[in-house]
C-alpha positions as CSV (number, residue, x, y, z in Angstrom):
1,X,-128.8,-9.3,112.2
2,X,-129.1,-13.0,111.6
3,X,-132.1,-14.8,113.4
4,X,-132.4,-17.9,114.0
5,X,-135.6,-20.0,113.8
6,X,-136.9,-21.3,116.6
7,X,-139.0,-24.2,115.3
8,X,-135.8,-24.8,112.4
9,X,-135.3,-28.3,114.7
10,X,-138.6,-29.1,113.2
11,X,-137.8,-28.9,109.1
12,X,-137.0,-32.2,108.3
13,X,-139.9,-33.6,110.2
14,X,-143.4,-35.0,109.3
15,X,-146.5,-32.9,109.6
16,X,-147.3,-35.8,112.3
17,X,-144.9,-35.3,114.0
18,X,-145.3,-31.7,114.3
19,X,-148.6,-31.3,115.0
20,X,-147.8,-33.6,118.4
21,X,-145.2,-31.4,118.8
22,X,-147.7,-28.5,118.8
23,X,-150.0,-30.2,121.1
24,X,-147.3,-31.1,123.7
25,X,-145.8,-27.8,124.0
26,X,-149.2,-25.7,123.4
27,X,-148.6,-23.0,126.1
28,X,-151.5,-20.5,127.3
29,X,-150.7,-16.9,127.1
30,X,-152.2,-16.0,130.0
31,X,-150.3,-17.9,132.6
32,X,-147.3,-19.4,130.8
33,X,-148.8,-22.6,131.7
34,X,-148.4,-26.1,129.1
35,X,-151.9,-27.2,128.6
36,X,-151.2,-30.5,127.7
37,X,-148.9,-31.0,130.8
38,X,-151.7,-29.5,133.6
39,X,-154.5,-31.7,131.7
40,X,-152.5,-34.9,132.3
41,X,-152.2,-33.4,135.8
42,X,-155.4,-33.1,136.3
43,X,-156.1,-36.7,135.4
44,X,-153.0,-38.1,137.2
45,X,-154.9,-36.2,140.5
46,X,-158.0,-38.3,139.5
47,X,-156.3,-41.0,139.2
48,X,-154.9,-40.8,143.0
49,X,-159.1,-40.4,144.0
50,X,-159.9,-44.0,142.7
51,X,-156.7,-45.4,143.6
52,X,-157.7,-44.6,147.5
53,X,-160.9,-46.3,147.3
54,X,-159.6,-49.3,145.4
55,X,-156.4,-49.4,148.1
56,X,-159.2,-49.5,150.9
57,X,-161.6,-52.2,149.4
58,X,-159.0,-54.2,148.4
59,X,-157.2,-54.1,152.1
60,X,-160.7,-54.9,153.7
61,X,-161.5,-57.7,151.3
62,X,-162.7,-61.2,152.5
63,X,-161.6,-63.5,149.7
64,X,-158.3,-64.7,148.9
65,X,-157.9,-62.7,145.7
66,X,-158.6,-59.2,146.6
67,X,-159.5,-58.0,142.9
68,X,-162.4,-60.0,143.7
69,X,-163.8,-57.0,145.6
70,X,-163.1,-53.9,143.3
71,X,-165.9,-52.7,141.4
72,X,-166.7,-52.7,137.7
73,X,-166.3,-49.2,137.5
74,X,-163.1,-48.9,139.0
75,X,-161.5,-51.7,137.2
76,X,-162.7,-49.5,133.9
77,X,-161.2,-46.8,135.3
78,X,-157.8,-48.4,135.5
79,X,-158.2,-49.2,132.2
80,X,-159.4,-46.0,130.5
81,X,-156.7,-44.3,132.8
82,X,-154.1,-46.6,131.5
83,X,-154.5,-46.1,128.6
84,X,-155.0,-42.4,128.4
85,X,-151.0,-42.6,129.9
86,X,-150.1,-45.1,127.1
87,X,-151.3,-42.5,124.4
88,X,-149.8,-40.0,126.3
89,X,-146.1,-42.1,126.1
90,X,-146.9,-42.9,123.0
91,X,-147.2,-39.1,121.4
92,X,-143.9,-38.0,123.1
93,X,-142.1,-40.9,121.9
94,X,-143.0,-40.1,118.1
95,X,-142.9,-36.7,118.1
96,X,-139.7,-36.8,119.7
97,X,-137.9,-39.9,119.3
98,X,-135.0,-40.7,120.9
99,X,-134.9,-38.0,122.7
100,X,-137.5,-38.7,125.1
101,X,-134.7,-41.1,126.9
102,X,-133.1,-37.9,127.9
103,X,-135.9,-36.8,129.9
104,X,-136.8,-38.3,133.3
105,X,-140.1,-38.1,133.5
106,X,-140.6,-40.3,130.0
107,X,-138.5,-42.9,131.4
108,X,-140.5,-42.6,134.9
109,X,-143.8,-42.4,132.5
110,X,-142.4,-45.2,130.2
111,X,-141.8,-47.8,133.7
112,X,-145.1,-46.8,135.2
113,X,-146.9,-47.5,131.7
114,X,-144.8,-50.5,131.4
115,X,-145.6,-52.1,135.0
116,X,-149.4,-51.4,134.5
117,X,-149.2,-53.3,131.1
118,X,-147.4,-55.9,132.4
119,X,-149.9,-56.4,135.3
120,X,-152.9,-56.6,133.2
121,X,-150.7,-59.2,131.1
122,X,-149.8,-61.2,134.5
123,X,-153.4,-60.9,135.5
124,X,-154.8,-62.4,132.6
125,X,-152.8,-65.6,132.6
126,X,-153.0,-65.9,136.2
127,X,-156.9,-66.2,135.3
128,X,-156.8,-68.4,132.3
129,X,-154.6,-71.1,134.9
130,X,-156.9,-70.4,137.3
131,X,-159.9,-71.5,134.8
132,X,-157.8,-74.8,133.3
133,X,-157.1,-75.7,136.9
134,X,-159.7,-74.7,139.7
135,X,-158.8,-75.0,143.2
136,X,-159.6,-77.9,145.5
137,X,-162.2,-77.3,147.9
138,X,-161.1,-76.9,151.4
139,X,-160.0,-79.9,153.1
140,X,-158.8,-81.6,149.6
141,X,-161.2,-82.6,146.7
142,X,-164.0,-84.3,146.7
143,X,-163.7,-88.3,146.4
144,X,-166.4,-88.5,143.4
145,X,-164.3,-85.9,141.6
146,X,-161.4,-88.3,141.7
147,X,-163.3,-91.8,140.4
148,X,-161.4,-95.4,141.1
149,X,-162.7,-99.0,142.9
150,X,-163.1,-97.1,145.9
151,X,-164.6,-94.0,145.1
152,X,-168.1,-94.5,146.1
153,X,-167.5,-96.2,149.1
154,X,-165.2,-93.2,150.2
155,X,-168.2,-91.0,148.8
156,X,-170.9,-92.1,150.7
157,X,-168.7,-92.6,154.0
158,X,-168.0,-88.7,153.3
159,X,-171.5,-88.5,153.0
160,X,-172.7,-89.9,155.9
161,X,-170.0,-88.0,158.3
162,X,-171.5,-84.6,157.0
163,X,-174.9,-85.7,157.8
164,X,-174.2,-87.3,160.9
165,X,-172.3,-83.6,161.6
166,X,-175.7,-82.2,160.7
167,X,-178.2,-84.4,163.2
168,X,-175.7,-84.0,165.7
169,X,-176.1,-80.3,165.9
């Protein structure tokens, strides 16, 4: 009787390689369960506790850019949690290659990784134009911030409607 072995997929590949394999597939004898797959559950069901709280500031946030409002620690959580994903995508795809296109869940794992990426990319350059151009304050700059002939008369007409506002109230 010829029998085949089961890991003979495996011979032309790098101990690398093999020892992600081993780590992705490690199954617990007790309950059939892969231990890799029900630890990134586990954190994926974390990750759905500080997403509700994050949802919830953000919606009841005052200023115009909600991420004002998050705290540090959830911000660092987004981070350490995308990451933790990213290493995740990134053993499947080298211990398995190409084939991880086959499976749905890498390519759902792949856009999700992807998309949060992208966002913290999107993010950052939003906030470096934000920091080369600041906004005007409400009701239009200043008049000193714009100098020309006229800008200290405009100035101190400005300034004397505020305080005439201010002694009439």
């Amino acid at each position: 009787m010829n029998e085949e072995d089961p890991n003979a997929f495996m011979k032309d590949w790098s101990p690398v390689r093999i020892l992600l394999h081993n780590i992705l597939t490690h199954t617990d004898k007790r309950t059939g369960t892969i231990v890799f797959d029900a630890v990134m559950g586990v954190i994926i069901i974390g990750n759905i506790f500080i997403m509700i709280p994050e949802t919830d500031i953000a919606a009841s946030c005052e200023f115009d850019d909600p991420e004002a409002c998050i705290p540090t620690w959830i911000v660092a959580s987004d981070y350490i949690l995308l990451t933790i994903y990213a290493i995740e995508l990134s053993m499947r795809m080298l211990a398995y290659r190409a084939a991880c296109f086959k499976s749905k869940w890498v390519i759902l794992d792949m856009i999700i990784v992807g998309v949060g990426i992208l966002g913290i990319l999107l993010a950052d350059i939003q906030e470096l134009k934000r920091d080369e151009h600041p906004p005007d304050p409400p009701g239009g700059a200043h008049p000193a911030l714009h100098p020309h002939p006229q800008a200290l008369p405009d100035a101190l007409q400005h300034h004397r409607r505020l305080r005439g506002r201010d002694a009439g109230h």
